[in-house]
N, C-alpha and C positions, 0 to 999 in steps of 0.2 A: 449272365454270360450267354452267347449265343456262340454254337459251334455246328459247324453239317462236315461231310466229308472231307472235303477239302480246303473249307474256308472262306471261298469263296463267296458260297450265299448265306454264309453267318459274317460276312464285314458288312455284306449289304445291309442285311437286316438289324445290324447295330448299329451304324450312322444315319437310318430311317428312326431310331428309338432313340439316336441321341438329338435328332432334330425335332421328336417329341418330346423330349423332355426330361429324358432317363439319361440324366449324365453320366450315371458309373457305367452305360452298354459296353459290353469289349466284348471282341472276336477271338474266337480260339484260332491263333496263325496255326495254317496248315493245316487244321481241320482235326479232324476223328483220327485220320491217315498216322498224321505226323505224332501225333500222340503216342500211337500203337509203336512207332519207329522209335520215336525217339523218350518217352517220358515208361511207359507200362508196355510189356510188349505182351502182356497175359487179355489187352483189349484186342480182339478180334480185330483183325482189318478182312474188309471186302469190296 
């Protein structure tokens, strides 16, 4: 799983790993952010 802030440079770098080879890459949507919001809000956002 690849995840950055906002998700944005974790899609990148999971369709760059899925076009190496690593078919299960996925992106965490929305990032680190969205998590804190919406899944754990005990994850620090900044």
């Amino acid at each position: 799983m690849c995840y950055c802030h906002h998700g944005v440079r974790s899609l990148h770098a999971s369709l760059i790993l899925g076009a190496a080879g690593f078919k299960d890459a996925v992106s965490l949507r929305g990032g680190i952010d969205a998590w804190s919001q919406l899944v754990d809000p005990a994850v620090p956002r900044y």
